[in-house]
C-alpha positions in Angstrom: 99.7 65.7 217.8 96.0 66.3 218.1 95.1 69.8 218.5 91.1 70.2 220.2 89.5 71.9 223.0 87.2 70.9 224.8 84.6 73.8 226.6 81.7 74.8 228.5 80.5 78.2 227.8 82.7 81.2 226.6 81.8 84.4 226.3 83.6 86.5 223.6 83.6 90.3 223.5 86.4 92.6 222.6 87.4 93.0 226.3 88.2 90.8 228.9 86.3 90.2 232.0 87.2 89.0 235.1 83.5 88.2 236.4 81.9 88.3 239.7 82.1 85.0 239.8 85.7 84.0 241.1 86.5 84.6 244.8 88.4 87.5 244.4 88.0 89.6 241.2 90.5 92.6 239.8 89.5 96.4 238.7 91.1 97.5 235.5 94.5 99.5 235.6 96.1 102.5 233.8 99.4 101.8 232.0 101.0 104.2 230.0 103.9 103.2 228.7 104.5 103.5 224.6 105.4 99.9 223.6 104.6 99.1 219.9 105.9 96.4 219.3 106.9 92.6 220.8 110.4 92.6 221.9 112.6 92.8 225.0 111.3 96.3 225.7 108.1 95.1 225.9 108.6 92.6 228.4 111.0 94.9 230.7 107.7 96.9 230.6 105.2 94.4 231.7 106.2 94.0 235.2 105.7 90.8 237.3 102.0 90.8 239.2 100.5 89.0 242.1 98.2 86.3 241.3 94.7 87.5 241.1 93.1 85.2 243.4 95.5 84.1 245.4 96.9 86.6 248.3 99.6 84.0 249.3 101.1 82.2 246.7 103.0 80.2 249.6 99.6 78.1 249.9 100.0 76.7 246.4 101.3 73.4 246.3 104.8 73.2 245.9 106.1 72.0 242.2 108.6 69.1 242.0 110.1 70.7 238.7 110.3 73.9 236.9 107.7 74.7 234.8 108.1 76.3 231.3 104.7 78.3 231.0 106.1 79.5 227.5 106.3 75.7 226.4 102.9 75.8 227.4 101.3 78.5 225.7 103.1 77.6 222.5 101.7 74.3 222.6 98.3 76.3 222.9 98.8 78.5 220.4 99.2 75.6 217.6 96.1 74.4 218.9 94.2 77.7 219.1 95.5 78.0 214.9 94.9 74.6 214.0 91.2 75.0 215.6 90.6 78.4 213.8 91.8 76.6 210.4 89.3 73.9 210.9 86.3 76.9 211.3 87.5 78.7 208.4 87.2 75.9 206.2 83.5 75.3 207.4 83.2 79.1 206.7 85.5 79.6 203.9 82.5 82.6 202.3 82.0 84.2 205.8 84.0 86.7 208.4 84.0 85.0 211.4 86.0 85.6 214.2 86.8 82.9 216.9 88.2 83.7 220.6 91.0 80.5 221.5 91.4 81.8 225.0 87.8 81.7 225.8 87.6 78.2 224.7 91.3 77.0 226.3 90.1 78.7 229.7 86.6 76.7 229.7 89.1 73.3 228.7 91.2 74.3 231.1 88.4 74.3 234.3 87.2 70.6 232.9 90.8 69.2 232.2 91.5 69.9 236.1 88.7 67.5 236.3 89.7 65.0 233.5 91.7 61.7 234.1 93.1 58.8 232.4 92.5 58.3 228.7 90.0 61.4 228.9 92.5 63.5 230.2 95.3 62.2 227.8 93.4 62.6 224.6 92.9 66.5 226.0 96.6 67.1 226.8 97.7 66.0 223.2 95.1 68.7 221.5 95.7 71.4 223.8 99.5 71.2 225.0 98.4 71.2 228.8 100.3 68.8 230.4 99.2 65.2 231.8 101.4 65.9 235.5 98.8 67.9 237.5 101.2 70.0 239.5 103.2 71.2 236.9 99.8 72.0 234.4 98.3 73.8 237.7 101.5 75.9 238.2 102.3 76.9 234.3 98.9 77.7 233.9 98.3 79.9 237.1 101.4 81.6 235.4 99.3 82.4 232.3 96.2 83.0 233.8 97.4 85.1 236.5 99.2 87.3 233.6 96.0 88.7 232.7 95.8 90.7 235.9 98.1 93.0 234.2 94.7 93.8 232.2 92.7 94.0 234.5 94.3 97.1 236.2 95.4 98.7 233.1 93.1 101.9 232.7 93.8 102.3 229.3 91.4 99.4 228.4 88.0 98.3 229.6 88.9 94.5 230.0 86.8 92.0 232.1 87.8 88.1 232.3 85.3 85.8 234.4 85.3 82.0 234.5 82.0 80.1 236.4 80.9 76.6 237.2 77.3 76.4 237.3 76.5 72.8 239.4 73.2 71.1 239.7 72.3 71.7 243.6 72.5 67.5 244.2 75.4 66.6 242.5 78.5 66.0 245.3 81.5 68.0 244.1 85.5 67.4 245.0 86.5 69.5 247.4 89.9 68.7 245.7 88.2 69.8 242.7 86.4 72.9 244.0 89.9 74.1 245.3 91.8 73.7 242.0 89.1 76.0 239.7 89.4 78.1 242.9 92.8 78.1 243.7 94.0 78.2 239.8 91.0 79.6 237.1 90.1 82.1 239.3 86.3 80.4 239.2 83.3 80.2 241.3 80.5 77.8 241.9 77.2 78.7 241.2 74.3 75.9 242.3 71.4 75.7 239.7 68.2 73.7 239.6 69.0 71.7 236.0 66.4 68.9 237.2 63.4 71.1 238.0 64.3 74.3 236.1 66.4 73.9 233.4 65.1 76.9 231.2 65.6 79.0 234.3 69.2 78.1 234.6 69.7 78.8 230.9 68.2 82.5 231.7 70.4 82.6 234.8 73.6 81.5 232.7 72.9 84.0 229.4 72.6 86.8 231.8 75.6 86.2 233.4 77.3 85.8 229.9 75.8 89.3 228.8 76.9 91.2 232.3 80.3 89.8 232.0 80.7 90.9 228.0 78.6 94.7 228.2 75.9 93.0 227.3 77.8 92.1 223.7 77.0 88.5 224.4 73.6 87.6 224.3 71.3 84.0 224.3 75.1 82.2 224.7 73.1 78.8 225.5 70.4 78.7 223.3 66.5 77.9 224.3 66.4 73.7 224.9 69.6 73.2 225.2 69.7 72.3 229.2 68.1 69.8 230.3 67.2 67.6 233.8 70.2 65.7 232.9 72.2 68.3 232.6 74.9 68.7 235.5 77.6 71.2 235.1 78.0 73.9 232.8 81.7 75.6 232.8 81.1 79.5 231.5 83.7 81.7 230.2 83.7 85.5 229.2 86.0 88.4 228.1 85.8 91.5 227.4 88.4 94.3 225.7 87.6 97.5 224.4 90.9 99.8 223.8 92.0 102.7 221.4 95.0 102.6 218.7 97.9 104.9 219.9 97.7 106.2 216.4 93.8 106.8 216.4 92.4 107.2 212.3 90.9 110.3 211.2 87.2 109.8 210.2 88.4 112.4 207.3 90.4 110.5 205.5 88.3 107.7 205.1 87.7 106.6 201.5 85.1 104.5 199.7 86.9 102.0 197.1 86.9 98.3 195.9 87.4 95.5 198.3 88.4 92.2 196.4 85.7 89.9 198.1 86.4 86.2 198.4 83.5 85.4 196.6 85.8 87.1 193.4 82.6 89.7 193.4 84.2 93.2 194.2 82.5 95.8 197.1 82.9 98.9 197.4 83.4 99.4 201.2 84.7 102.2 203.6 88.3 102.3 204.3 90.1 103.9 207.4 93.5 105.7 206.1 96.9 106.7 207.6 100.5 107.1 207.2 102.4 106.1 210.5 106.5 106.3 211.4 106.5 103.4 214.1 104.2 100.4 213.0 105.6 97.1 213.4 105.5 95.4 209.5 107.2 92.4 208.2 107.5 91.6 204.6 107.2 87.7 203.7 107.3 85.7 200.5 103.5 85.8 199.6 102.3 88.2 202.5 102.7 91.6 204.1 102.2 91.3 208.1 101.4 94.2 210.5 100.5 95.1 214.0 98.7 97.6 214.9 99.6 98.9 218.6 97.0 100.2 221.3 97.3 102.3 224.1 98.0 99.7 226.1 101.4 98.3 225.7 99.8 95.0 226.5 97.5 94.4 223.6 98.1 94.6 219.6 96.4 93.9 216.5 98.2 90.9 214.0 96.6 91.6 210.3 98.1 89.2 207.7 97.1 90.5 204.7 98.1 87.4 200.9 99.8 89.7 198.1 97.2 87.9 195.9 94.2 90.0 195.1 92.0 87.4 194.0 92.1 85.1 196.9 89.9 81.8 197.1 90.9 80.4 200.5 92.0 82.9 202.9 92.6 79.5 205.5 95.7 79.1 203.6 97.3 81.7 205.1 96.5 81.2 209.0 99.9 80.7 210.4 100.8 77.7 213.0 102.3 78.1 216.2 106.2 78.3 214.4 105.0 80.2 211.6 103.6 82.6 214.5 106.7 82.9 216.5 108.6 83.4 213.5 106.7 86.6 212.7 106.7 88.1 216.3 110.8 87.5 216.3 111.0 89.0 212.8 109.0 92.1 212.4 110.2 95.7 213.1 109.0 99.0 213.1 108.9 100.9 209.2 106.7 103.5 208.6 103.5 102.4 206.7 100.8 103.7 204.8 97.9 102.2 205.5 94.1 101.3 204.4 91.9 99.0 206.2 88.2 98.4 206.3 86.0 99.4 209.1 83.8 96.2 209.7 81.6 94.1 212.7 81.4 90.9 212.8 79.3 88.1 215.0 80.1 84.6 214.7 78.6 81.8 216.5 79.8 78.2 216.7 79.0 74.7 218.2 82.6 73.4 218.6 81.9 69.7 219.6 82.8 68.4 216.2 85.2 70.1 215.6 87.2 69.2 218.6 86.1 65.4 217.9 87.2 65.6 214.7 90.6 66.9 215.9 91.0 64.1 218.2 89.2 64.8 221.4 86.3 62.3 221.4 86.0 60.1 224.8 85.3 63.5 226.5 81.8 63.6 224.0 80.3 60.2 225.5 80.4 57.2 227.1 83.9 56.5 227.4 84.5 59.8 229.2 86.0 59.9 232.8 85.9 63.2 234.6 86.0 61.3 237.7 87.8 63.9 238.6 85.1 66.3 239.2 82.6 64.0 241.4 84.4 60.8 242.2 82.4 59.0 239.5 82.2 58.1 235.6 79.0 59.2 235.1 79.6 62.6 233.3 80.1 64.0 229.6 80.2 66.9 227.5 77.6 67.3 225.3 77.8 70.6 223.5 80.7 73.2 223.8 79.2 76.6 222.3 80.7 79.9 221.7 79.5 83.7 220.6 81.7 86.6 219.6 81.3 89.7 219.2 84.1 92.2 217.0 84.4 95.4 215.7 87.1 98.3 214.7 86.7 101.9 213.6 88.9 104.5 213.7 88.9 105.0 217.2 89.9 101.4 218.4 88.4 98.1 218.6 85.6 95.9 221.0 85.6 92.4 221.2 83.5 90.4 223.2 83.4 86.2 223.3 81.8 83.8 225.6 82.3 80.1 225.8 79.9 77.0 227.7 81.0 73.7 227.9 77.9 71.5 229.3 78.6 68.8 231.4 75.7 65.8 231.0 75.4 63.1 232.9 74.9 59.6 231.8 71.7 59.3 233.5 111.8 98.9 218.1 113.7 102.2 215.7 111.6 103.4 213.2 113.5 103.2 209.8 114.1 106.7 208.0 112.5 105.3 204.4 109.6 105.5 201.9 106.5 104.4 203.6 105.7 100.8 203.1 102.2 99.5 202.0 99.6 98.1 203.6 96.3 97.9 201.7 93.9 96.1 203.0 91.5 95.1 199.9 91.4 91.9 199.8 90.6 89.1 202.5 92.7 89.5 205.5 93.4 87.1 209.2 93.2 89.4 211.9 94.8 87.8 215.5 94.0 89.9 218.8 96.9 89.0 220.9 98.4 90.0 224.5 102.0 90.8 224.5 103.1 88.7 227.1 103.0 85.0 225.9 101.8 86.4 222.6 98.8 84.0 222.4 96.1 85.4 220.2 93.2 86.2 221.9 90.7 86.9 219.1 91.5 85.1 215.8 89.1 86.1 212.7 88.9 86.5 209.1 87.5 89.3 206.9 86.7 88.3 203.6 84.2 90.3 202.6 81.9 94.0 203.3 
């Protein structure tokens, strides 16, 4: 199966926001339950939440079979992997980090407007499926999940997802009720024939506001145009502390292996902790590092290989994935891991085409769905992120635009286990719900 994306505008930062910019937006909430790790005690915890938008879920149509939004996000998950893969091996010398949920929310506002072999070609890269009842229904599932964020207290999380329309061009109201009804997204009209550098101003501020101002210049200067017609906009935000914060005093300068084979000396956080989740596999060590928030961890998958050459190797797929969430258990570690930053930026479109998702890209595309007309077609999906982690916590920050063109558990008594971070790592910011990673990057170097 294909695995691709296809995006407007996301807006990465370690935190999720849930922008001005859908009808009805949520406040962040304070959770304090101690959940460390992915298991049935987890879930007991995370209790089921009203949608976010919707006050009545009575109005939503109603579904002529059951839905399996688990299916769903595993089929997303692969994608999300097999995406982040593709970027690593463009950027096999560089840390980069990469947010998939950014860029499958963005997909997700255009595939409600996708049809035909357009909308097929999406489906197979991104799991959503083809019937539009049942894609609506198991993905309001997902996205309305991420309330549970957005009124947990113990993180600063903001989520927002916006269509920005050319003022002339004649919308569904079928369409219009879907990215309301089920993203959670508003419309915004813009100028793109008269103004086109002032809608880019009006869309990167929007991108910064919705990130802490983490996300800057998302769309950069030129790239709109008078032919330019939609421009789907996602951002997140997430900014939380560990549960088991690092002392700044027991950091330690030493080696890291980079993956240019060129050692760096580097500063590295340090701590010994009874209850962190750590799974031992056949050529790497696994751990996850809990927040405050029972909702959110940290996935480092560190190669027992010192002198690693292509850290892509060890990006798991979706089974691999699960297979390390059912797995790993609670040991106590010792633990050193570099403090870094990191922003990446990427133009997605080829990679998605080379995936498999290419009538979206031009002629051949029909988002008829949208206007009533083949005359639209993505020409650029970009994405910035933003992420850091200290001893404190972490921020992360990502936004994503897709434009739119027309065609005018029990800790074990034991010896500590180790976990030395000094060498190039995968690190997957994940929620603990559906488990689908969030932020997905890789550190390979100081």
């Amino acid at each position: 199966m294909h695995r691709a994306h296809f995006i407007a505008v996301i807006i990465f930062s370690f935190g999720f926001i849930f922008s001005s910019c859908r009808s009805i937006e949520p406040a962040p909430v304070d959770t304090v339950e101690d959940v460390e790790l992915i298991s049935e005690e987890v879930q007991e915890q995370i209790e089921p939440i009203s949608p976010p938008h919707v006050t009545d879920t009575s109005d939503l149509p109603a579904r002529p079979k059951p839905y399996d939004t688990y299916a769903m996000t595993h089929e997303i998950t692969g994608f999300s992997f097999d995406l982040f893969s593709n970027l690593s091996n463009q950027h096999p010398q560089q840390n980069i980090s990469f947010s998939p949920v950014s860029l499958n929310m963005a997909l997700a506002v255009i595939y409600s407007g996708a049809v035909a072999d357009t909308r097929r070609e999406i489906a197979e890269l991104t799991g959503f499926d083809l019937d539009a009842d049942e894609f609506h229904h198991a993905y309001f599932q997902y996205f309305s999940s991420f309330a549970q964020l957005e009124t947990d207290t113990l993180l600063d999380f903001n989520l927002a997802n916006r269509v920005f329309v050319e003022q002339t061009y004649p919308v569904l109201d079928r369409y219009k009720n879907d990215v309301q009804t089920y993203h959670g997204g508003a419309f915004e009209q813009m100028d793109f024939i008269r103004n086109a550098p002032g809608a880019e101003q009006r869309i990167n501020a929007w991108a910064a506001e919705n990130t802490r101002d983490r996300i800057k210049d998302l769309i950069p200067q030129g790239t709109l145009d008078h032919l330019t017609r939609m421009v789907l906009a996602n951002a997140i935000y997430i900014k939380s502390d560990w549960r088991h914060p690092f002392e700044e005093e027991n950091n330690v300068q030493k080696e890291f292996h980079a993956i240019s084979g060129q050692p760096r000396t580097t500063e590295f956080m340090t701590q010994r902790e009874s209850r962190i989740p750590y799974l031992k596999l056949d050529d790497r060590k696994v751990i996850q590092l809990p927040y405050t928030s029972p909702h959110l961890s940290l996935m480092i998958i560190l190669p027992d290989e010192k002198a690693v050459t292509d850290i892509s190797a060890y990006i798991p797929d979706a089974d691999q994935y699960k297979e390390m969430i059912d797995n790993i258990r609670q040991h106590d570690v010792y633990m050193e891991i570099p403090k870094f930053k990191l922003e990446s930026q990427f133009s997605l479109s080829d990679p998605l085409k080379e995936m498999g998702m290419e009538k979206a890209f031009d002629s051949r595309a029909d988002f008829s769905g949208i206007g009533g007309q083949r005359d639209l077609f993505i020409s650029a999906i970009l994405q910035k992120v933003f992420f850091e982690i200290d001893e404190k916590g972490s921020e992360a920050a990502a936004a994503t635009a897709i434009i739119v063109t027309t065609t005018a558990l029990i800790p074990d008594m034991e010896e500590p286990k180790e976990f030395i971070a000094d060498r190039p790592f995968i690190f997957i910011l994940k929620e603990n719900q559906f488990n689908t990673p969030l932020f997905v990057g890789q550190f390979v170097s100081p």
